[in-house]
C-alpha positions, 0 to 999 in steps of 0.5 A: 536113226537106229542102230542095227545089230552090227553097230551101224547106224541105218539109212533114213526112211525118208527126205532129209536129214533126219533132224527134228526141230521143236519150232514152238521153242525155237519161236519163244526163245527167238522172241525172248530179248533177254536170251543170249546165246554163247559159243561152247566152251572150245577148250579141255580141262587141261587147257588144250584147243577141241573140236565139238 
């Protein structure tokens, strides 16, 4: 997506999401068993409970 000249984000162009994954990477990680994949971190420095 691309920002117009008013701040909005444009419609994509064509199906989907607009997402783009990196499937080579995908395929080492996934076949990696030492990788271990953990939940951000869901707390401010102050100690309060965020969102994403």
């Amino acid at each position: 997506m691309r920002a117009g000249p008013a701040g909005y984000a444009s419609l994509p162009e064509g199906p989907g999401l607009g997402v783009q994954l990196d499937l080579e990477k995908l395929a080492r990680v996934a076949s990696d068993p030492k990788y271990k994949w953990r939940w951000p971190e869901m707390k401010l420095p102050d100690g309060s409970v965020t969102d994403y």
